[in-house]
TILUMGU-71384 format. One line per 2 residues: number of its first residue (from 1); their letters; for each residue x, y, z of N, C-alpha, C, O. Coordinates in Angstrom, 1 decimal. Layout:
<atoms>
NUM) A) X Y Z X Y Z X Y Z X Y Z ~ ...
</atoms>
This chain:
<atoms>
1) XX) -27.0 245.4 52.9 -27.6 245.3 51.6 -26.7 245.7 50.5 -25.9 246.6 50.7 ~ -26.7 245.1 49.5 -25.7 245.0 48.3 -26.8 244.9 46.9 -27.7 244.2 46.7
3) XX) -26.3 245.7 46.2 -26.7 245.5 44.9 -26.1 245.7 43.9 -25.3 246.6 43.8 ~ -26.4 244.7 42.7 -25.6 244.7 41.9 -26.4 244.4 40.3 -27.2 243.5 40.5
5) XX) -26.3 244.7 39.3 -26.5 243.8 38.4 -27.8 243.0 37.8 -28.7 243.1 37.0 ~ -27.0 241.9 38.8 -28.1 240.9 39.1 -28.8 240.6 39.8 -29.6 239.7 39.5
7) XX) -29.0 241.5 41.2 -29.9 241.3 41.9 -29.3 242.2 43.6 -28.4 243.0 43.7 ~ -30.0 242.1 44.2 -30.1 242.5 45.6 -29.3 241.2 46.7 -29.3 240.0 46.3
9) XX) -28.7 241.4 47.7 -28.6 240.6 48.8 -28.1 241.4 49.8 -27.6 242.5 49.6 ~ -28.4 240.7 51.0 -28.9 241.2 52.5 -28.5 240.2 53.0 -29.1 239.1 52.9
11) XX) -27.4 240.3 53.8 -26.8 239.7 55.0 -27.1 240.8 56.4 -27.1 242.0 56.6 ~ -27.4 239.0 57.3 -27.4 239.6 58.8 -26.5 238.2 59.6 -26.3 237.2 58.9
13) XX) -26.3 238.4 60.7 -25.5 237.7 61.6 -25.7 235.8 61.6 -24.9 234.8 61.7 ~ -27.4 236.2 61.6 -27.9 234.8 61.2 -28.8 234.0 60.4 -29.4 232.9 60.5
15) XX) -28.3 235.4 59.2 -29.2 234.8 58.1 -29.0 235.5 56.6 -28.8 236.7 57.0 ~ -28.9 235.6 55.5 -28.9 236.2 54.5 -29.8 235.6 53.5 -30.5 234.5 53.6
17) XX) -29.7 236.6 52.3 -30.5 236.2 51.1 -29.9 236.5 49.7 -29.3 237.6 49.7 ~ -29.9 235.9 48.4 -29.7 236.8 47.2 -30.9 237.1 46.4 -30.7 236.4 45.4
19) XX) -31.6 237.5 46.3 -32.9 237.9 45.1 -32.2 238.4 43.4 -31.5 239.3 42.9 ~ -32.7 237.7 43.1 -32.4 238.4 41.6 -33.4 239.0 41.3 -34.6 238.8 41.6
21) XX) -32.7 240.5 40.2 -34.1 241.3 39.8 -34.7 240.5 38.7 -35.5 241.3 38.4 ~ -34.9 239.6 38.1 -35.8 239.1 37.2 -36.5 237.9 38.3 -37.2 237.0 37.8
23) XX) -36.3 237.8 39.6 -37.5 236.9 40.0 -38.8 237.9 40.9 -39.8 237.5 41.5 ~ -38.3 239.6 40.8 -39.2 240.5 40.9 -40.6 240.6 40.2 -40.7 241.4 39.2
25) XX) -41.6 240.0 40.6 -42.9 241.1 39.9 -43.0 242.4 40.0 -42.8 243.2 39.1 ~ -43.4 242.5 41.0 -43.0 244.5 40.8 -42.5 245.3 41.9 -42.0 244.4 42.7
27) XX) -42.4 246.4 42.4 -42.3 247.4 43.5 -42.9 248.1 43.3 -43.2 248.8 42.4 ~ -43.6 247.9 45.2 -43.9 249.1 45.4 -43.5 250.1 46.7 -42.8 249.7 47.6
29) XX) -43.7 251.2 46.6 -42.9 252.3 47.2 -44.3 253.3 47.9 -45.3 253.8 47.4 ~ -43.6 253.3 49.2 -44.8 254.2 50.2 -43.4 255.1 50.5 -42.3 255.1 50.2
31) XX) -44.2 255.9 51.4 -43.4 256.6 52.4 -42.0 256.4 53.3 -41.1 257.1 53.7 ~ -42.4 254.8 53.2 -41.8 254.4 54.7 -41.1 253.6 54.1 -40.0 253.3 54.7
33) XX) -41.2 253.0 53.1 -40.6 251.9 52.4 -40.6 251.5 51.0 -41.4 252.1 50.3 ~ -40.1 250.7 50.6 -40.5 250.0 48.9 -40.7 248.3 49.3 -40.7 247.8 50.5
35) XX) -40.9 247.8 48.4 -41.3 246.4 49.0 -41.1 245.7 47.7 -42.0 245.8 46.9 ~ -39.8 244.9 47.2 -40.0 244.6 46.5 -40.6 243.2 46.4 -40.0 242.2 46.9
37) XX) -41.8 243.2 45.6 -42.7 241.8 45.4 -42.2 240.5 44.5 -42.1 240.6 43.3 ~ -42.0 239.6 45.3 -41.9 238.1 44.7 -42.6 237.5 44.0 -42.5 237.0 42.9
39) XX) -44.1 237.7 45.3 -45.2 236.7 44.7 -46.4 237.6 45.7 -46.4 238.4 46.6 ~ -47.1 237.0 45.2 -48.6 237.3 46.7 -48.1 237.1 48.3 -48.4 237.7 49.3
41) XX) -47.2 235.9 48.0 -46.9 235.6 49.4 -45.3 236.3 50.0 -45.0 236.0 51.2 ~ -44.6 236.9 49.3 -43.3 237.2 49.6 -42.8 238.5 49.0 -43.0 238.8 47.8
43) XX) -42.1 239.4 49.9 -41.7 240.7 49.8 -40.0 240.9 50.5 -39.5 240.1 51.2 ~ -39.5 242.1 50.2 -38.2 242.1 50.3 -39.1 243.6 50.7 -39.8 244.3 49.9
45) XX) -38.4 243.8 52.6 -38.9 245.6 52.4 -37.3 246.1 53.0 -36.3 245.8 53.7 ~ -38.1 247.2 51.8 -36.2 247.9 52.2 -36.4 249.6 52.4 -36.5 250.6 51.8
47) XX) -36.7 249.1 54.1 -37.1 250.6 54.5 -36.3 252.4 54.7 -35.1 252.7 54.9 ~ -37.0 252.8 54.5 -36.4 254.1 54.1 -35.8 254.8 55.0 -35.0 255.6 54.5
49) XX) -36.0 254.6 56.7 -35.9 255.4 57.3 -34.4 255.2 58.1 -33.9 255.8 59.1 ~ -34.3 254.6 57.6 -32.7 254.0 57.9 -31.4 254.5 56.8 -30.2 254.4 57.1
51) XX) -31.9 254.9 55.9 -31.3 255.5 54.7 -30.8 257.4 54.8 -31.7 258.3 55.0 ~ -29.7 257.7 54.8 -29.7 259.0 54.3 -30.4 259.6 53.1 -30.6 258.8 52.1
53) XX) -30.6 260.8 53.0 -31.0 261.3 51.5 -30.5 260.7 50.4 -31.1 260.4 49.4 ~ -29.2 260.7 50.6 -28.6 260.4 49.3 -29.1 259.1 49.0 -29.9 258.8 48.2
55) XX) -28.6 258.5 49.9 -29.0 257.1 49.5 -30.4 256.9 48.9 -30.9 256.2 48.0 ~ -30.8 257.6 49.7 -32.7 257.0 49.2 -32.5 257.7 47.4 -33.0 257.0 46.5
57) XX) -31.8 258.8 47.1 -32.2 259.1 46.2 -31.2 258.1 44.7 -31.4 257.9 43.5 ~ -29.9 257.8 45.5 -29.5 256.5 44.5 -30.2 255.4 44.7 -30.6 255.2 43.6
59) XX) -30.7 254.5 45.6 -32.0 253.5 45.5 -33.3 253.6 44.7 -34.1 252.7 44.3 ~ -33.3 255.1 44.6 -34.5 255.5 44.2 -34.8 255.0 42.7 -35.7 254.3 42.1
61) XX) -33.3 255.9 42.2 -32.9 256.0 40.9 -32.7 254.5 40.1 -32.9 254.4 38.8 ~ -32.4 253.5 41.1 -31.7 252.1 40.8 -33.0 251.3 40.7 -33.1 250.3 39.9
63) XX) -34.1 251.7 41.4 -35.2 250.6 41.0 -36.0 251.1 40.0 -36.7 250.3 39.3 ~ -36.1 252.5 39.7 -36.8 252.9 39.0 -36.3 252.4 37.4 -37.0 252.1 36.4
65) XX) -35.1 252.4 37.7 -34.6 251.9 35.9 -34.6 250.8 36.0 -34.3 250.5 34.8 ~ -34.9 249.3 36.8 -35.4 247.9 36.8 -36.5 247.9 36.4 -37.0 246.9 35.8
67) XX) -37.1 248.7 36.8 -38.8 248.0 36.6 -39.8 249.4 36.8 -39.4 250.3 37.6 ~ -41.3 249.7 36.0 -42.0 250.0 36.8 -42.1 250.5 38.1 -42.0 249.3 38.4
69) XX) -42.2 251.0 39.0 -42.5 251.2 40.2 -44.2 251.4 40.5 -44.8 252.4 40.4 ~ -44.7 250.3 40.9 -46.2 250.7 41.3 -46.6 251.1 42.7 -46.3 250.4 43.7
71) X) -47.4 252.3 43.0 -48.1 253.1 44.0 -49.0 252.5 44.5 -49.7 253.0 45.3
</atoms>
């Protein structure tokens, strides 16, 4: 996972994605994860538990200044 700027992307072996943050409606953030929302029908989850502290708390910081975060 990469972010930048303009957006988020997530490469895997057989498959990737680029999302931009303005085709975001909102985030939301549980325990376990954030989810950032497309539409009703589509989510980007970018789970936590895979993250060191730090990291979660630079992620944290990075979506919170994009947008809202909704609970």
């Amino acid at each position: 996972m990469t972010l930048d700027d303009e957006g988020i992307t997530t490469t895997h072996p057989l498959i990737g994605s680029r999302v931009r943050w303005t085709a975001l409606s909102h985030i939301i953030e549980t325990p376990e994860a954030w989810y950032l929302v497309l539409s009703r029908m589509s989510a980007l989850t970018v789970a936590k538990t895979r993250m060191t502290g730090d990291l979660r708390a630079t992620f944290t910081e990075f979506v919170h200044e994009l947008r809202p975060v909704a609970k």
